[in-house]
Each structure stands twice: as C-alpha cells, then as structure tokens.
C-alpha distance (Angstrom), angle and dihedral (degrees) to the residues before:
residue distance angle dihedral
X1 . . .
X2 3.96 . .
X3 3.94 114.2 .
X4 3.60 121.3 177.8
X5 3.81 116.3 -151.2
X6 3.75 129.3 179.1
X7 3.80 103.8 -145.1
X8 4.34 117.6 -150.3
X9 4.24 99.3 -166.6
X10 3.84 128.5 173.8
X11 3.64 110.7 -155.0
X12 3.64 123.2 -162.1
X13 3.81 146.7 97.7
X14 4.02 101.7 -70.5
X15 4.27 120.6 -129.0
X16 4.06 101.8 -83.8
X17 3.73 105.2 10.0
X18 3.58 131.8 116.3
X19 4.24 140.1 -121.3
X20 3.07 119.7 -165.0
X21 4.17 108.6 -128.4
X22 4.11 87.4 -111.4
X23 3.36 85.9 116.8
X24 3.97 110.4 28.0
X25 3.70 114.9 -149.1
X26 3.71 100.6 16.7
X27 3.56 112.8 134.4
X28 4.44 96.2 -8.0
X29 3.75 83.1 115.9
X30 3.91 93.7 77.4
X31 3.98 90.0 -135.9
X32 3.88 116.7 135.6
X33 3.95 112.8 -150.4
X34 3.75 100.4 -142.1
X35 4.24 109.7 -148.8
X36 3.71 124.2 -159.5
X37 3.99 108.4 -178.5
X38 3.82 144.8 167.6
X39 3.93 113.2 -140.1
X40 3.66 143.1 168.7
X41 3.61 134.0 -141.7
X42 3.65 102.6 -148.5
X43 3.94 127.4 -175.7
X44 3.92 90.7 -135.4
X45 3.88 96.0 124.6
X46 4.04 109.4 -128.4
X47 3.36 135.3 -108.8
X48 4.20 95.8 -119.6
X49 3.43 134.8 19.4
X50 4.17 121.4 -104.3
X51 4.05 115.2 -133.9
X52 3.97 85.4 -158.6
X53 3.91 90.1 52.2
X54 3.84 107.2 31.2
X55 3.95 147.4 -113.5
X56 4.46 106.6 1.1
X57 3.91 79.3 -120.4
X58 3.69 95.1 75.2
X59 4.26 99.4 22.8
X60 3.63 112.7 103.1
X61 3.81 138.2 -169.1
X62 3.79 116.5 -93.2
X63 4.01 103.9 -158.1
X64 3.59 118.9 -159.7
X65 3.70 116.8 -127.5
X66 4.02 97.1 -168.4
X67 3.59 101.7 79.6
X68 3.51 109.7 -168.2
X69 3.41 97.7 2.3
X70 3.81 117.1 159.3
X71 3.84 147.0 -169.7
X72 3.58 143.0 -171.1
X73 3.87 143.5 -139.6
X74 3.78 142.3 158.9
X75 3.38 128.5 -95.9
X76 3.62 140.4 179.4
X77 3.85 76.8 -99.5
X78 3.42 97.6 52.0
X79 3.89 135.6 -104.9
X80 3.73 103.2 -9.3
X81 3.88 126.1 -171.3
X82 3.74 131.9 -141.2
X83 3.74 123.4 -156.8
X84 4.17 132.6 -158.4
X85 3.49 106.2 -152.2
C-alpha cells in the first residue's frame, strides 16, 4: 500500500557519541544538516535487497516526491546546499 510521509531529520554527530575515524572529517565540524522531505512508501518490490532493512522479498522502493528539493547550512566553508534529486 502507498503512504506518503513528509520526513523533518536533523543530521549530525549527537553531544557524547562516538564515529569511528572510517570516514575522517565527517561530522568534526559540529554543523547539523537539517532535512525536510516528501517520500513515498511504494509496494513496487526493489531491485536488491537492504542488510539494514531485511530479506529483498519484503524491501521496497521509497520514491521521493520532492524533486529538486534543496536545503542549506553553514559550514566552515560557508553556506553549503544540499539537493534531492
């Protein structure tokens, strides 16, 4: 069955938790990249299982309905932007 959701994350490295350095420099900066997104849960079975989410038999596509959609947040860099395609 189709669902739409709209979706309000916060992503960042949380107060008092730990990374592991697979990826050095992610998330040292402090900044949080604040998401606001449309998506669907559709029934249209996907091409590849998803270890996170379980057997390929029950993983589904999740479509994005905000095409385009964008956001913005400061970095050491500067204003950066982030793009859904």
């Amino acid at each position: 069955a189709r669902t739409r959701w709209k979706l309000l994350l916060d992503v960042g490295i949380q107060p008092g938790t730990w990374m592991p350095k697979r990826f050095p420099g992610w998330g040292e900066s402090g900044v949080r990249l604040p998401l606001q997104v449309t998506v669907e849960f559709t029934s249209q079975s996907s091409p590849a299982g998803e270890t996170l989410v379980g057997p390929k038999a029950d993983t589904f596509v999740l479509k994005v309905c905000d095409k385009d959609s964008t956001t913005t947040f400061m970095s050491e860099f500067g204003e950066q932007t982030v793009t859904f395609a």
